[in-house]
C-alpha positions in Angstrom: 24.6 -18.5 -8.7 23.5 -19.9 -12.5 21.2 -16.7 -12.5 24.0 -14.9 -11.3 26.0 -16.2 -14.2 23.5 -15.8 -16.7 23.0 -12.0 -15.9 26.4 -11.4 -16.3 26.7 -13.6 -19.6 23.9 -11.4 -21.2 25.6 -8.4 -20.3 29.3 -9.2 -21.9 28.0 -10.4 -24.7 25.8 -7.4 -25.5 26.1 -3.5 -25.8 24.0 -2.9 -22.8 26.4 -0.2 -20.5 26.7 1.8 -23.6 23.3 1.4 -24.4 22.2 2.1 -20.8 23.8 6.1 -21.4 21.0 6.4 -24.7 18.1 5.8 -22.5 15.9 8.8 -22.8 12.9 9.5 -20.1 9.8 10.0 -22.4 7.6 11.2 -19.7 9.4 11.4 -16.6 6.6 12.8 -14.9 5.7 9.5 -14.6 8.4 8.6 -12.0 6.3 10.3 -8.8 3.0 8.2 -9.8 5.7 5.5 -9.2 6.7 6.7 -6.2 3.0 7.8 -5.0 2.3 4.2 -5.4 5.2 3.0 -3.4 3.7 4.4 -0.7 0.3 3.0 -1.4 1.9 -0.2 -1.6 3.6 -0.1 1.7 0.1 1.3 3.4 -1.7 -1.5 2.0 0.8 -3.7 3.7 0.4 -1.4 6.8 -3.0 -2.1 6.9 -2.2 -5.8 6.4 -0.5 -5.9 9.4 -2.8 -3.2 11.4 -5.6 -6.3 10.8 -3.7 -9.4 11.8 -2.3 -7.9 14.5 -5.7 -6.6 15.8 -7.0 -9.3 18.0 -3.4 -9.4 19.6 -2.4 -5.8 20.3 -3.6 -2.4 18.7 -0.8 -0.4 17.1 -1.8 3.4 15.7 -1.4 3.2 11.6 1.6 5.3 12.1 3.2 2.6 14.6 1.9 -0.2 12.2 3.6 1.6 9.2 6.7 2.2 10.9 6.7 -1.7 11.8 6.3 -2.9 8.2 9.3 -0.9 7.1 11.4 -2.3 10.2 10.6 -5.6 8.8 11.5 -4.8 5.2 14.9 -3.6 6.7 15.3 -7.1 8.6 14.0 -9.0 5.5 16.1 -8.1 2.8 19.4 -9.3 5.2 17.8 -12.6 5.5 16.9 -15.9 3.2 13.9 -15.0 1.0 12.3 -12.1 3.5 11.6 -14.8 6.2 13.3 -12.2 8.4 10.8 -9.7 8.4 9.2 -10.5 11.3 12.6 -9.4 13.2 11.8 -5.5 12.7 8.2 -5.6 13.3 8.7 -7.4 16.7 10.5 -4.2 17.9 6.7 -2.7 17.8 5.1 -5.3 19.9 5.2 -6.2 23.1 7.4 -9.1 24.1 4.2 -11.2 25.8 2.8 -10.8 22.1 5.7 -11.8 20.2 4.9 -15.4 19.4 1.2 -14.4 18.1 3.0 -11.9 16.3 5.4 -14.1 14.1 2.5 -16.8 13.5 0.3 -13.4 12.0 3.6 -12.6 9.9 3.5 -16.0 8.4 -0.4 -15.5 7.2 0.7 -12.2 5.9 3.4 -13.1 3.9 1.5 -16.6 2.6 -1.3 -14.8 1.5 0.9 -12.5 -0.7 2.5 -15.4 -1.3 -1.0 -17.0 -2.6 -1.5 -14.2 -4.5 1.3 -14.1 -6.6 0.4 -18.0 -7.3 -2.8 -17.1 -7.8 -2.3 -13.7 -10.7 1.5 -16.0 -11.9 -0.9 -19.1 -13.1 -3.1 -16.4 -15.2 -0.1 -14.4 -16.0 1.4 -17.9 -17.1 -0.9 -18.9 -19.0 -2.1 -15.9 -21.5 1.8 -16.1 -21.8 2.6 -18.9 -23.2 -1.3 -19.5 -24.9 -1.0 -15.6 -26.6 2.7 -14.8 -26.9 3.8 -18.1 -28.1 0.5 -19.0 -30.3 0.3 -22.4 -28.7 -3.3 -23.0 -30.2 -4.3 -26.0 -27.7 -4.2 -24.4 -24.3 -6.0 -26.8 -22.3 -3.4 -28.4 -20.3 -2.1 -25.4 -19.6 -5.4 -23.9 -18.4 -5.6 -27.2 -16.2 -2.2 -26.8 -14.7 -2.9 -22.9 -14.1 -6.5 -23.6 -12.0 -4.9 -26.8 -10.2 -1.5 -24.3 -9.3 -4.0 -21.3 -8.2 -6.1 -24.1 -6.8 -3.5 -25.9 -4.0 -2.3 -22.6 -3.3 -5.7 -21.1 -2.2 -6.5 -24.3 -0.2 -2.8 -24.6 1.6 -3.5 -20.3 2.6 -6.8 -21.8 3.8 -6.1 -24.7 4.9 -1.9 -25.0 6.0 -2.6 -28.0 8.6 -2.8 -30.1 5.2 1.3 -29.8 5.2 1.3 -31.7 8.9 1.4 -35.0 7.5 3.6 -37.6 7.6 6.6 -37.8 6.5 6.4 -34.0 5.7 6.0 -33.1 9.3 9.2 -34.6 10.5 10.5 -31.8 9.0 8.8 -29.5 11.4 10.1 -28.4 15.3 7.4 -28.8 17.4 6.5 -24.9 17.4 6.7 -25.4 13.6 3.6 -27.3 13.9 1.9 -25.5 16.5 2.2 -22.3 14.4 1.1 -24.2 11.0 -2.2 -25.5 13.3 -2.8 -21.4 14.7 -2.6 -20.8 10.9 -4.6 -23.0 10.4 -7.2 -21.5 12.8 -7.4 -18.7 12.2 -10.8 -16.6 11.0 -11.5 -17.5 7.5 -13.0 -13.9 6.8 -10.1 -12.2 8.6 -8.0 -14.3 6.0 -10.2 -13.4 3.2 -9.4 -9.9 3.9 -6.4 -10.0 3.7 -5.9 -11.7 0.3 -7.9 -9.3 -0.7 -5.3 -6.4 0.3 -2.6 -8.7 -0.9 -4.0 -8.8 -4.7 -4.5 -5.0 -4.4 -1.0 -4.6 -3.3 0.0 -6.7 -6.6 -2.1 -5.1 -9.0 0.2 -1.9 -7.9 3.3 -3.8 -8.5 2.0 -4.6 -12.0 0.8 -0.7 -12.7 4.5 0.3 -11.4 5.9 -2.2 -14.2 3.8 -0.7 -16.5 4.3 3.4 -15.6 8.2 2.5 -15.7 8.1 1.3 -19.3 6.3 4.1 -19.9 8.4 6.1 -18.7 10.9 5.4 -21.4 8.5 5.3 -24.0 7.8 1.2 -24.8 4.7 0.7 -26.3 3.4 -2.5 -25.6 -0.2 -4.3 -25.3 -1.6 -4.2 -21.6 -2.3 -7.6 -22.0 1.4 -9.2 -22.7 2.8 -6.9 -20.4 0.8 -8.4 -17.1 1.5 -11.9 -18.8 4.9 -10.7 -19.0 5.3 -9.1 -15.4 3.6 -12.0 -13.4 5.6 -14.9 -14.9 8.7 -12.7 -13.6 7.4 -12.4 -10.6 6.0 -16.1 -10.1 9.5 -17.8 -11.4 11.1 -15.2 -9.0 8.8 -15.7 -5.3 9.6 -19.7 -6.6 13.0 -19.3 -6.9 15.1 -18.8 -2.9 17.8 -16.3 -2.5 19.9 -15.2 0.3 19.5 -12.0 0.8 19.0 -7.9 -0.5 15.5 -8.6 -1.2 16.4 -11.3 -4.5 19.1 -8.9 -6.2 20.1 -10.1 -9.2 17.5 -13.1 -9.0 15.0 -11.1 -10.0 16.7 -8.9 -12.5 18.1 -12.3 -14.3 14.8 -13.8 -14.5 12.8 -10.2 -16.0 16.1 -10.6 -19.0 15.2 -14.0 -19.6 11.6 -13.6 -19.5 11.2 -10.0 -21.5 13.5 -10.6 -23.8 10.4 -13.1 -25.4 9.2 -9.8 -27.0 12.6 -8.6 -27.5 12.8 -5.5 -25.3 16.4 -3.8 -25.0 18.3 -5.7 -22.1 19.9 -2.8 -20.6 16.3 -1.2 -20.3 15.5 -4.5 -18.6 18.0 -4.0 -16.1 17.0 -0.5 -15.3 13.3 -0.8 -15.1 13.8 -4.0 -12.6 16.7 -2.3 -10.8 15.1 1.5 -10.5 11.6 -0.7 -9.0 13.8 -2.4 -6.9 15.5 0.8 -5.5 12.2 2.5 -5.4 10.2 -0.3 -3.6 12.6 -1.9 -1.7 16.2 0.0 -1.3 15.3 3.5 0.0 12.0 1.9 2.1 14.4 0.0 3.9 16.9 2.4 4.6 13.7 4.6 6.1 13.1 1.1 8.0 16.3 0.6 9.4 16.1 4.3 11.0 12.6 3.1 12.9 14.1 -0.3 13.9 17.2 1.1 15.7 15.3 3.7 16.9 12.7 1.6 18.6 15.4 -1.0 19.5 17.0 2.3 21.5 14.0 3.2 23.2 12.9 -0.2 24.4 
């Protein structure tokens, strides 16, 4: 709600819908590399779940890809994407369901550990560059501890069952943390790997959209720039549409550090999210209820 707030504050108190109407597209040739890499993205995170679900039931790449999307249509209705295991369930078979869901969690921690992993670096060229803090060594020692807990709780997630953290947790809570937990450490491994990849396309789409309007800024601040956003925003919970408005607040608060037009802020942010997440989930939704007809 204060995001909420804040976004709208900016906007009142600025020219930014009449600005919005002098946006030019520089190169707009650039907007179906973004889209090209959209669907990279979402085959990167086919391939994700093709691998997890592997020892557990073999779905074609077409079946596994029409999956993810089902769960990006059940995700953005729920708390933070913890949904998104809803619409992928419609692909597997009930006996398999519970394997399922614990494989959805390593999925979606290990993206999760990668965007603690690239926020820390991000973080810290940020505020040791941008804001010429010359003493950076704190900040390099926060960064590798952050990036450091988060590898070992994706490696490691039984270290949460402790007490009195654990009395938090259902039983089956538990259990799944422990098959987590188990779980091959080079299967794992993999897919990090495939979850870094998938962010390094995030960060190129950030980029190609600026572009696309003609900002010229330094590679370099830019990542800075674009994982902070997305660090403060994974951090942050929201209720649902995939962190509308969340994230847009955060990218004003955190772009405007190098004083890039708001209402360009609110497009680039808003066109990514309509790209990435809007028009893949309303492809989604049309699997999901289709398979949810046919079973």
């Amino acid at each position: 709600m204060f995001l909420l707030c804040y976004l709208v504050y900016k906007i009142i108190t600025s020219s930014t819908l009449d600005s919005m109407t002098n946006l030019e597209l520089v190169n707009p040739n650039l907007i179906g590399l973004v889209i090209i890499l959209m669907i990279f993205n979402w085959g990167l995170e086919t391939k994700k779940w093709q691998m997890l679900l592997g020892s557990v039931q073999y779905l074609s790449f077409i079946d596994s890809f029409k999956s993810v999307l089902a769960g990006l249509s059940s995700g953005l209705l729920t708390p933070n994407r913890i949904g998104n295991f809803i619409g992928r369930l419609a692909y597997v078979k009930k006996e398999n369901h519970n394997q399922a869901i614990v494989n959805t969690l390593v999925g979606n921690l290990a993206q999760f550990t990668s965007t603690l992993l690239m926020g820390s670096v991000g973080f810290l060229v940020l505020i040791s560059y941008k804001l010429q803090i010359q003493n950076s060594f704190w900040i390099l020692l926060f960064s590798v501890l952050f990036s450091s807990v988060g590898c070992y709780i994706y490696f490691r997630p039984s270290v949460l069952n402790f007490r009195p953290l654990n009395k938090l947790f259902s039983d089956k809570t538990k259990l799944s943390i422990q098959e987590i937990n188990d779980s091959y450490s080079n299967v794992k491994i993999k897919i990090l790997g495939l979850s870094l990849l998938r962010y390094i396309v995030f960060c190129v789409q950030y980029f190609l959209v600026f572009k696309l309007f003609g900002i010229q800024i330094s590679i370099v601040v830019l990542f800075s720039l674009i994982a902070t956003v997305f660090l403060i925003t994974t951090l942050i919970p929201s209720l649902f549409f995939g962190k509308l408005f969340v994230r847009e607040s955060v990218a004003v608060f955190i772009f405007s550090l190098v004083d890039i037009n708001l209402s360009l802020i609110l497009v680039v942010v808003f066109l990514l999210w309509l790209i990435n997440l809007a028009v893949p989930a309303v492809v989604g939704s049309i699997f999901w209820l289709k398979q949810k007809h046919y079973a």
